[in-house]
TIPAMAR-750583 format. One record per residue: residue in three letters; x, y, z of N, C-alpha, C in turn. Coordinates in steps of 0.2 Angstrom, whole numbers, padded with zeros to 4 digits, always signed. Example, Ala and Ser with C-alpha at 12.3 -4.5 7.8 and 13.67 -1.06 7.14 Angstrom:
BEGIN
Ala+0066-0028+0039+0062-0022+0039+0066-0016+0039;Ser+0064-0011+0035+0068-0005+0036+0064+0000+0039;
% end
This chain:
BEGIN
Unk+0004-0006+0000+0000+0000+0000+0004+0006+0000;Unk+0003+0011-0004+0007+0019-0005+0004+0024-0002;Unk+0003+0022+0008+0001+0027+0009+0006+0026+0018;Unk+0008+0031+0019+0013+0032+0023+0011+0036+0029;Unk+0007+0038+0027+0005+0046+0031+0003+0042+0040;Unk+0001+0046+0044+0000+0047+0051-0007+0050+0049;Unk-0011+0050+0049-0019+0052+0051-0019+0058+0055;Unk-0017+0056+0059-0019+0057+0069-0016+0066+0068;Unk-0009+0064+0062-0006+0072+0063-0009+0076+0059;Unk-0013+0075+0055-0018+0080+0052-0024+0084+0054;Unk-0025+0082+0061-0028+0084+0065-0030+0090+0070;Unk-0029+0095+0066-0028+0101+0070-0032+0103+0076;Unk-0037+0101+0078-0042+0104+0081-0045+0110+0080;Unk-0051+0111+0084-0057+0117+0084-0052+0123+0080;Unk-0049+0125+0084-0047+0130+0082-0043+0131+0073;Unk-0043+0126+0069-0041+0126+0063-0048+0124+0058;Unk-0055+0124+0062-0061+0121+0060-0063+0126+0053;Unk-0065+0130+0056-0066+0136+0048-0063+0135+0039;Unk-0055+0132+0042-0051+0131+0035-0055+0128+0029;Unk-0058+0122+0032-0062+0117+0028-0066+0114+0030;Unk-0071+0118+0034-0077+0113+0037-0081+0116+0033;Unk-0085+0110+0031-0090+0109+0025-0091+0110+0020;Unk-0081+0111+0016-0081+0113+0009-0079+0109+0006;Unk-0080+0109-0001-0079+0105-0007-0073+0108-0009;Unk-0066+0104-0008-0060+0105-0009-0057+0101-0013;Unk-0054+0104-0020-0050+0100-0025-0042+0104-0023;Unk-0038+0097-0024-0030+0098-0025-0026+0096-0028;Unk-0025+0099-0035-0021+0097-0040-0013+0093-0037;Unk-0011+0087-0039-0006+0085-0036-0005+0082-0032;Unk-0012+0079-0028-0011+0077-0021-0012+0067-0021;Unk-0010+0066-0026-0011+0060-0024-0004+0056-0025;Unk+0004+0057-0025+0010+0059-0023+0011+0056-0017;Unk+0011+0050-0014+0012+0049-0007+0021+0052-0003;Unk+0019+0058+0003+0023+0061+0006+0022+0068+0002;Unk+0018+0069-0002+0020+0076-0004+0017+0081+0001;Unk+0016+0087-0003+0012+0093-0001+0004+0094-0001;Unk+0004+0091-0007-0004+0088-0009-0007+0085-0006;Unk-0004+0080-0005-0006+0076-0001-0008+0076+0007;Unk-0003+0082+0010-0004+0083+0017-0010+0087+0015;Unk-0013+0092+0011-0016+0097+0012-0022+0092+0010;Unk-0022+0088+0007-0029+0083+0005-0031+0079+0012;Unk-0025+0078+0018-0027+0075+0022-0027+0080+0027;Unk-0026+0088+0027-0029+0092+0033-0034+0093+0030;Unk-0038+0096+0025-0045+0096+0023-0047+0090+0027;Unk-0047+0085+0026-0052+0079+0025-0052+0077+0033;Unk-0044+0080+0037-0046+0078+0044-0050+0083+0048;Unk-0052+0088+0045-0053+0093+0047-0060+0099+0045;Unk-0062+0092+0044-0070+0094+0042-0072+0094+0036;Unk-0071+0095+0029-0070+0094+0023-0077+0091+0022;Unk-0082+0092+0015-0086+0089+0017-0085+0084+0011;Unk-0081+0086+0006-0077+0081+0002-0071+0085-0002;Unk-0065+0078-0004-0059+0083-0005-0058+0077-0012;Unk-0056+0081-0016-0055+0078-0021-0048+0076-0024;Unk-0046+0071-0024-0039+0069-0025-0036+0068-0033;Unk-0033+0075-0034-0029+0074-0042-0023+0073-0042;Unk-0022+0066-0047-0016+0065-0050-0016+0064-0056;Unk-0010+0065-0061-0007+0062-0065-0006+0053-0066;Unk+0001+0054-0063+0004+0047-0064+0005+0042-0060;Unk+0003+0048-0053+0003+0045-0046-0003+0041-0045;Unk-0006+0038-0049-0015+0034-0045-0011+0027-0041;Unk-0008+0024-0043-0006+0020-0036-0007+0024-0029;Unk-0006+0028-0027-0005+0034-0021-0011+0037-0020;Unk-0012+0037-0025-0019+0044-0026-0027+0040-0024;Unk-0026+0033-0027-0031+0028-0025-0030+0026-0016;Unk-0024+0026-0016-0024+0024-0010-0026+0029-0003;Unk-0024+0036-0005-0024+0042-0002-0033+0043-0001;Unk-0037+0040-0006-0045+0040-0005-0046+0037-0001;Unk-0044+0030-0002-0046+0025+0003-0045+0026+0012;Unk-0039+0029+0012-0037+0031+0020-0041+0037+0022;Unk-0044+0041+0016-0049+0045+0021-0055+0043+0021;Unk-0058+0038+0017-0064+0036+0017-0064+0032+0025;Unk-0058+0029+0026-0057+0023+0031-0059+0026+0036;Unk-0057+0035+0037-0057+0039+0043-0064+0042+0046;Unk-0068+0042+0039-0073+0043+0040-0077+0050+0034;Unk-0071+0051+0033-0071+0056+0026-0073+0054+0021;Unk-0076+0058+0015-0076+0058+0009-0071+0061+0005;Unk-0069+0056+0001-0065+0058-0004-0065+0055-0010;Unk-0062+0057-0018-0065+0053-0025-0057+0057-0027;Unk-0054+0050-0031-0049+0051-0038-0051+0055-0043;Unk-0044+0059-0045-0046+0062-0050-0039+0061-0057;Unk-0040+0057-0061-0032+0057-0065-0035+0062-0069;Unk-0028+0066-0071-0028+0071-0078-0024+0075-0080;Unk-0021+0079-0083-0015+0079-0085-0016+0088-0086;Unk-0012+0090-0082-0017+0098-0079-0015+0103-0085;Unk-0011+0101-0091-0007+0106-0097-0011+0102-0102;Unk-0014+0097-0101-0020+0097-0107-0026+0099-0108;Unk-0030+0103-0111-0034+0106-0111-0041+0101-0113;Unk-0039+0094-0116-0042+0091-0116-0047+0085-0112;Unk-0040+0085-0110-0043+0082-0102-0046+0084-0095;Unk-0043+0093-0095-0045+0094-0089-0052+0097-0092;Unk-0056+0099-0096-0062+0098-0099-0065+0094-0098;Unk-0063+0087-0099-0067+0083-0098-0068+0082-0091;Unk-0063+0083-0085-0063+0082-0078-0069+0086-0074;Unk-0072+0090-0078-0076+0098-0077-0083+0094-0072;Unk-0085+0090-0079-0093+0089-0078-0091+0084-0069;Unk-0086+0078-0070-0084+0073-0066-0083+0075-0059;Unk-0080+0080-0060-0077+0083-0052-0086+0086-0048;Unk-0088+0091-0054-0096+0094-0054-0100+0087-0047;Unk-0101+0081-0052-0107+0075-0050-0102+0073-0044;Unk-0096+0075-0043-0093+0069-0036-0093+0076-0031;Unk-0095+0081-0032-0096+0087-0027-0105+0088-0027;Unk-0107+0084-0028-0116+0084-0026-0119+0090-0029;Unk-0117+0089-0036-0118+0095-0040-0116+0101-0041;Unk-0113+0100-0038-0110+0108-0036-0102+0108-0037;Unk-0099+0113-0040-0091+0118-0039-0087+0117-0035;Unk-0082+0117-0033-0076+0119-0028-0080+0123-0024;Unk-0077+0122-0018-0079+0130-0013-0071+0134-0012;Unk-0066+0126-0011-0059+0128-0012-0055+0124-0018;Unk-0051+0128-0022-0043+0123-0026-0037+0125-0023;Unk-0033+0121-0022-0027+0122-0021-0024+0121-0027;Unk-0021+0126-0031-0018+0121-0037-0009+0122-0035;Unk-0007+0115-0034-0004+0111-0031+0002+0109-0034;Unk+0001+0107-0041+0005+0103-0046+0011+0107-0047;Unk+0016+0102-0049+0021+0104-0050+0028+0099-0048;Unk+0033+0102-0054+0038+0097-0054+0046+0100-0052;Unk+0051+0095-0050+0056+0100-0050+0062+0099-0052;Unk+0069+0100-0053+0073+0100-0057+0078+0096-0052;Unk+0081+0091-0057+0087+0086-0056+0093+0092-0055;Unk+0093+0098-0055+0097+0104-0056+0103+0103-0062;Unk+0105+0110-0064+0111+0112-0068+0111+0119-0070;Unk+0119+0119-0071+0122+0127-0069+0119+0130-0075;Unk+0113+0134-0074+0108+0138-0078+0115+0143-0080;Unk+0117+0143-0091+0123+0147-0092+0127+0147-0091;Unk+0128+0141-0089+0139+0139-0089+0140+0133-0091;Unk+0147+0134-0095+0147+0130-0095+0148+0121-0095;Unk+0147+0116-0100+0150+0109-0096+0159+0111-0094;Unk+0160+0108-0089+0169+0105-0089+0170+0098-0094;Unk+0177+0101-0096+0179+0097-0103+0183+0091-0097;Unk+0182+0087-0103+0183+0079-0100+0193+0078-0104;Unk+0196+0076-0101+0203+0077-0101+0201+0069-0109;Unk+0205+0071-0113+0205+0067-0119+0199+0067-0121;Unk+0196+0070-0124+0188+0071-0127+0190+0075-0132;Unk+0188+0072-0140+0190+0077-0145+0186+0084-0143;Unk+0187+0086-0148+0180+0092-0149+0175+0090-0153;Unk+0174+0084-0157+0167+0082-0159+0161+0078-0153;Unk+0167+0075-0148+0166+0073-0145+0162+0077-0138;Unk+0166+0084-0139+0165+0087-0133+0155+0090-0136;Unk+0157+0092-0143+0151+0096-0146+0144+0093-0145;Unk+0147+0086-0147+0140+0081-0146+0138+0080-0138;Unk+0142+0079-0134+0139+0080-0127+0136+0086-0125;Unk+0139+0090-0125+0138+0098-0125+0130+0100-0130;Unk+0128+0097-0133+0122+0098-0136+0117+0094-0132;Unk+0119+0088-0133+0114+0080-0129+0111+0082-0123;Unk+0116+0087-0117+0115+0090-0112+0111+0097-0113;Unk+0111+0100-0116+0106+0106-0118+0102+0106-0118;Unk+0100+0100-0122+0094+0099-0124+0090+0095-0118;Unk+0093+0090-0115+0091+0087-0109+0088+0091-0104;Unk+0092+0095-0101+0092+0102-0095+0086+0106-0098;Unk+0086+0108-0105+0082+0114-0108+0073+0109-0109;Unk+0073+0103-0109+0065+0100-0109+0066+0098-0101;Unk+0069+0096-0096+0068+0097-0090+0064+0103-0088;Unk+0070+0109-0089+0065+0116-0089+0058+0116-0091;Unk+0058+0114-0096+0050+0114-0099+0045+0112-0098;Unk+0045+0105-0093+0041+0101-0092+0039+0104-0084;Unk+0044+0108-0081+0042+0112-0076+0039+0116-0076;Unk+0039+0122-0080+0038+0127-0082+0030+0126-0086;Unk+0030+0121-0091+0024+0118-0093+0018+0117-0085;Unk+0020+0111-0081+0016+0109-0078+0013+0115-0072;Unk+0019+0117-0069+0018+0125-0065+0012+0129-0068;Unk+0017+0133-0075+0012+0138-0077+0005+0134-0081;Unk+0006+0131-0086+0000+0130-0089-0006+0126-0084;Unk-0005+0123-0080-0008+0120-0076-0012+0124-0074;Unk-0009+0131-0067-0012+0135-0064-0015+0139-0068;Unk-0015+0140-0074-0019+0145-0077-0025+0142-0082;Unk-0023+0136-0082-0029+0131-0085-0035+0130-0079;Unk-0032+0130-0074-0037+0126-0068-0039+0133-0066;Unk-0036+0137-0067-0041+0147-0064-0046+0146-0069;Unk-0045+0146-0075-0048+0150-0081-0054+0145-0081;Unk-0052+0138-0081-0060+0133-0080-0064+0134-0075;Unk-0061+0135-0065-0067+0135-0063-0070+0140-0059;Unk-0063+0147-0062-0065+0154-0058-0073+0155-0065;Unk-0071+0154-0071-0075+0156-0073-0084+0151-0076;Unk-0081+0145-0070-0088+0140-0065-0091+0145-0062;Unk-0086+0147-0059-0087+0151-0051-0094+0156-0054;Unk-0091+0160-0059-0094+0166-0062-0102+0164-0064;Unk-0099+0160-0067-0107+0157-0071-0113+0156-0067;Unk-0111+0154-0061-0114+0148-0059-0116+0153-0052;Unk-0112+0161-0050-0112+0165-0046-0110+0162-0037;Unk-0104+0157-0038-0103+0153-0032-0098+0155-0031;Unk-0096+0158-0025-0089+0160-0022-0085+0155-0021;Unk-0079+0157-0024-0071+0151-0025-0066+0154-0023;Unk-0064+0151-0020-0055+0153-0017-0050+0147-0018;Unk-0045+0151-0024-0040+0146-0024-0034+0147-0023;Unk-0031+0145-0020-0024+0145-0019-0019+0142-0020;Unk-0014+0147-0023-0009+0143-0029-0001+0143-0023;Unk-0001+0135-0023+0005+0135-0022+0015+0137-0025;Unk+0015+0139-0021+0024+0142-0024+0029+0142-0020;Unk+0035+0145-0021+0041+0143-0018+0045+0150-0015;Unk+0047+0147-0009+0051+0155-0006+0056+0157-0013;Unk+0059+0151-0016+0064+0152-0021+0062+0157-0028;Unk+0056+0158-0028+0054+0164-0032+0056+0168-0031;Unk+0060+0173-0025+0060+0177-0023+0066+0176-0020;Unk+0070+0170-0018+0077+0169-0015+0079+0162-0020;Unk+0080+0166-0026+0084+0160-0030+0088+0155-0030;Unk+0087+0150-0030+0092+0144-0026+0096+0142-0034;Unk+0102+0139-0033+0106+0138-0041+0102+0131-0042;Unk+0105+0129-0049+0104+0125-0053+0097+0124-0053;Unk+0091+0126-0053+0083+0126-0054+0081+0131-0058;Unk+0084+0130-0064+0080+0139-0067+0072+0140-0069;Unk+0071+0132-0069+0064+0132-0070+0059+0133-0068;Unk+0062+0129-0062+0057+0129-0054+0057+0136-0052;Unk+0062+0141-0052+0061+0148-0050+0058+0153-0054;Unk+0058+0152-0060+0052+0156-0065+0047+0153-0064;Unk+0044+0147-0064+0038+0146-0063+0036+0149-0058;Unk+0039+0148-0052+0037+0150-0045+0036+0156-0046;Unk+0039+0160-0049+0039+0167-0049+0033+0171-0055;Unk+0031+0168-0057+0026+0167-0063+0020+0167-0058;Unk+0020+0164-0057+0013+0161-0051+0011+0166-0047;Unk+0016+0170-0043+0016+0177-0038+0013+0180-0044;Unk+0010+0182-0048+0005+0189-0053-0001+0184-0054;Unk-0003+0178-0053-0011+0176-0055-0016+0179-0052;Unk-0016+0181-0044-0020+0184-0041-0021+0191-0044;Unk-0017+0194-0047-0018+0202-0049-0021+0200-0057;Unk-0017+0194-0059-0020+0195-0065-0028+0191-0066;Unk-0029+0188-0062-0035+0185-0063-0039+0192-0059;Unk-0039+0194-0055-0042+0201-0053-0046+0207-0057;Unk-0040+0208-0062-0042+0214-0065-0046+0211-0073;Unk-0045+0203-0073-0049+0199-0080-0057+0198-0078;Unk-0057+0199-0072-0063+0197-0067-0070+0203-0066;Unk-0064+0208-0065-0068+0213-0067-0073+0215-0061;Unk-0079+0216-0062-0084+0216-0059-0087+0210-0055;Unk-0084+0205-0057-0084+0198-0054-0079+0197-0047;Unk-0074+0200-0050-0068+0199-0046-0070+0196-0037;Unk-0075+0199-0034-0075+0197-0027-0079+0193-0026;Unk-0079+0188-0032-0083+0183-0031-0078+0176-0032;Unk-0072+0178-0031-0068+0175-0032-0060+0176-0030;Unk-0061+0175-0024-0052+0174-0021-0048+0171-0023;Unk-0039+0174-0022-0034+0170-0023-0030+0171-0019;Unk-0024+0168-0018-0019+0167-0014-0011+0163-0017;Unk-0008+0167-0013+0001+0164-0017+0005+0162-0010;Unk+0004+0154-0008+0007+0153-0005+0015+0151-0006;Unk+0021+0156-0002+0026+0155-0006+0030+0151+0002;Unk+0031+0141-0001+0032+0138+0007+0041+0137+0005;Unk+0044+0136+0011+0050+0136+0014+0051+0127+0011;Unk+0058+0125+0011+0060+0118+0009+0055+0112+0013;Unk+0054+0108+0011+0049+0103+0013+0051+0096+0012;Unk+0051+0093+0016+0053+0086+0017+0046+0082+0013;Unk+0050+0080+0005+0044+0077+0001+0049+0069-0003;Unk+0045+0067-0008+0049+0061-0010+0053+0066-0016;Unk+0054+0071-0017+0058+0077-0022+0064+0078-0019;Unk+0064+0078-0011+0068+0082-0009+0073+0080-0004;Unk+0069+0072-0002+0072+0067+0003+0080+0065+0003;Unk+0081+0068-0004+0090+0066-0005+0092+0072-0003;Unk+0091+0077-0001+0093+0084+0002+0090+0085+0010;Unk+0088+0080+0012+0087+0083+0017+0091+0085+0024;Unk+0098+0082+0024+0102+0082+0029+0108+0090+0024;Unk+0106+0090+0020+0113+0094+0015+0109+0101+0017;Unk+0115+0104+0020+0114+0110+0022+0116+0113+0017;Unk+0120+0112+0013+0121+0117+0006+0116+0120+0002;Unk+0112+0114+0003+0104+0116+0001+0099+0118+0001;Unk+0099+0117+0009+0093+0121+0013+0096+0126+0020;Unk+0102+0124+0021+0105+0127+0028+0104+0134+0028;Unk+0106+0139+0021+0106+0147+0025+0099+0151+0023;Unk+0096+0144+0023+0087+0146+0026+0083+0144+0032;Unk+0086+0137+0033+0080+0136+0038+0084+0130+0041;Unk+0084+0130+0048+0089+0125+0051+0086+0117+0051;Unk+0081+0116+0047+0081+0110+0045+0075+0110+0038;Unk+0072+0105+0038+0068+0103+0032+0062+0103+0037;Unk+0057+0106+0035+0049+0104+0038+0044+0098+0034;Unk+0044+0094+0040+0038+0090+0038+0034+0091+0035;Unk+0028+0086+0030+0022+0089+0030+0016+0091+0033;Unk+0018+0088+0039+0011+0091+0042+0011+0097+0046;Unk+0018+0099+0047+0020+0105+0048+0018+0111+0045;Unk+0021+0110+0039+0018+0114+0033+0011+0114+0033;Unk+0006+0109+0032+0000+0109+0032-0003+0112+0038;Unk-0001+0110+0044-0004+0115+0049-0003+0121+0050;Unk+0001+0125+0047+0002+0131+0046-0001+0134+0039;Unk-0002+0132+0033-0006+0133+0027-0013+0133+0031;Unk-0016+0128+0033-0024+0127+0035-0024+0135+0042;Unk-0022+0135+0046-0021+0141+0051-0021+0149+0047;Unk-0017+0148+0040-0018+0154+0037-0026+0156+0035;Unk-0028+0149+0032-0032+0148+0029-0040+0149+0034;Unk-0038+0150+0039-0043+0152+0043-0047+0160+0044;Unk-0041+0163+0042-0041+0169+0042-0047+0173+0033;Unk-0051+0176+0036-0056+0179+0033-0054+0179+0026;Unk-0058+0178+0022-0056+0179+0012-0052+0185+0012;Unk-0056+0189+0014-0052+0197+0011-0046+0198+0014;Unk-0045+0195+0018-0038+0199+0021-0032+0194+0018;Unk-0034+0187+0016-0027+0187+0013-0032+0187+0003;Unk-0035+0190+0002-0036+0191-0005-0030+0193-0008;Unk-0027+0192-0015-0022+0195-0019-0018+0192-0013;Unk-0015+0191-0009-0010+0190-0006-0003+0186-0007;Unk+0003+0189-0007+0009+0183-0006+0010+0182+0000;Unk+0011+0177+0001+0013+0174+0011+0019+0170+0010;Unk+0023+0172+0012+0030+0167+0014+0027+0164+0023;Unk+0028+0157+0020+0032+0155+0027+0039+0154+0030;Unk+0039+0155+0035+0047+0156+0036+0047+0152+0043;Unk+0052+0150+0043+0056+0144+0049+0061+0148+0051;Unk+0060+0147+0058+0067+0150+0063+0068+0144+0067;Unk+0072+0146+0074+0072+0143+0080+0077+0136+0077;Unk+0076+0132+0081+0082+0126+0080+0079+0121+0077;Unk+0082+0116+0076+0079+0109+0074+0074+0107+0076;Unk+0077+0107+0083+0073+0102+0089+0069+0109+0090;Unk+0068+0114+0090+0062+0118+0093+0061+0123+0086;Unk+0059+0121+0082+0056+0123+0076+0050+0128+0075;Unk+0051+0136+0072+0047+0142+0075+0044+0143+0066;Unk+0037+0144+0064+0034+0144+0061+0031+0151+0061;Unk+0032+0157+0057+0027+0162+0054+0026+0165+0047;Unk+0021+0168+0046+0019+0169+0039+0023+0176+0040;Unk+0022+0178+0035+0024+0187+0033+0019+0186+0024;Unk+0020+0193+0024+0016+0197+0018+0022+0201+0012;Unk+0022+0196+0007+0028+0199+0003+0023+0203-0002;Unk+0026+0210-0002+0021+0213-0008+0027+0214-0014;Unk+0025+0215-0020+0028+0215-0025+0026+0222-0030;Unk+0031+0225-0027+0029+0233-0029+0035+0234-0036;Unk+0031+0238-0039+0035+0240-0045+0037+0246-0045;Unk+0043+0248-0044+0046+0257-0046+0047+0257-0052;Unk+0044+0265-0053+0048+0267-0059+0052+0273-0059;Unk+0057+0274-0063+0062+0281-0062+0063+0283-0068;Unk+0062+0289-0069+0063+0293-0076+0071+0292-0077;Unk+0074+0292-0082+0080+0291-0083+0081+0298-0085;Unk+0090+0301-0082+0093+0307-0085+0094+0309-0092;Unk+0093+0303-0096+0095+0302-0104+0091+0300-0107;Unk+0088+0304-0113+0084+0302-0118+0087+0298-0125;Unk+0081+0293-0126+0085+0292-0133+0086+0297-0139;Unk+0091+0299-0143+0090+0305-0148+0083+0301-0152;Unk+0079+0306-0154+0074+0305-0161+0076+0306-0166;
% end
């Protein structure tokens, strides 16, 4: 069986009740045993949720099983495969998701999905191999570009077209239909503190932070019938990142360890208690202090302000 989780830790009590008690919550990517997705599919569903819907791709081994442990616990929950950068398929998931939520829309999405990079030095170049001709070197040094460059892509693909396939479908349910929706796009403190070798991961993430302004201002008159949120989370102990978790290279001159998911999750759901409006449009970094052993958890509010400054010099005409 592909489910590993603890139940019992996704429990937050009374005071995390609000987050998801009685809502119809879908979570792109949550069916990934140990991920992110996954924890937040199992604090919804422990935490009052009146059904959460479990999407995956390629993970259904996980993702069926991930059903099954909430059904066991007393919750409702249904499978959902589809492939969030095809426009064909997540069409078709529209009417499916509709009949597995008792006729009704999302109340919450997380869109969740996303992949992440084997890493490489974004613009530099490979080290030459000691007796390697140069046709030799030319043909490697290609093989690898192209490699590194569809890595990127399938990030960037999955990230961005994903999140903006899954707005456009069911903010514009939300509208039709006059039902209030709140989604919330998951993203990376590293959109904003660039880590090397992920060029992909960090444009997507950073692509993600303008959905809420720009779904906003497309919305129009609509707009407050529909919330969004950019949660931007700190390093996460997942099956991505489990080879990194003792390397402090990697995560050390941020966070004195790697957080759990339930960690993350109980602080994500505790945001999420908090009034629509106040975290509407909002960027939230979590941030980790404190030690290993006494681990310190708070949000902050990144705003993303644009200056402009007239320049001393024109161009001639």
């Amino acid at each position: 069986m592909a489910y590993t989780a603890e139940y019992s830790s996704f429990e937050f009590g009374k005071g995390f009740a609000s987050a998801f008690k009685d809502k119809r919550v879908l979570i792109t990517g949550s069916g990934k045993d140990g991920g992110i997705g996954q924890s937040l599919a199992l604090a919804a569903a422990a935490n009052g949720a009146a059904v959460v819907g479990v999407h995956f791709h390629s993970s259904y081994r996980d993702g069926f099983d991930l059903v099954d442990a909430i059904s066991a616990e007393g919750g409702t929950a249904f499978a959902l495969q589809a492939d969030v950068t095809s426009m064909s398929e997540l069409w078709a998931s529209r009417s499916y998701v509709v009949e597995q939520m008792g006729n009704k829309g999302p109340d919450i999405i997380v869109c969740n999905s996303g992949l992440s990079e084997t890493g490489y030095r974004f613009g530099r170049a490979l080290p030459e191999i000691d007796g390697e001709s140069r046709a030799e070197r030319r043909a490697r040094v290609r093989a690898t570009f192209i490699s590194d460059l569809n890595e990127s892509f399938q990030v960037l693909d999955t990230k961005i077209d994903g999140f903006v396939s899954m707005t456009h479908l069911w903010a514009a349910e939300a509208v039709y239909h006059n039902q209030p929706l709140q989604i919330i796009y998951i993203s990376s403190m590293q959109a904003i503190e660039p880590g090397i070798a992920v060029p992909g991961y960090v444009v997507a993430n950073w692509a993600v932070l303008r959905l809420p302004e720009v779904l906003r201002v497309n919305l129009g008159r609509s707009a407050e019938l529909v919330s969004s949120t950019c949660l931007m989370l700190p390093f996460i102990r997942t099956s991505m990142t489990e080879a990194h978790a003792d390397n402090k290279k990697v995560f050390g001159r941020w966070q004195p360890r790697m957080l759990e998911t339930h960690e993350a999750a109980r602080s994500i759901t505790r945001l999420l208690t908090q009034p629509r409006e106040e975290i509407d449009l909002g960027n939230f970094k979590l941030n980790v202090s404190g030690s290993a052993e006494n681990i310190e958890l708070a949000w902050s509010r990144i705003r993303l302000e644009v200056e402009e400054d007239a320049l001393d010099w024109q161009p001639v005409v």
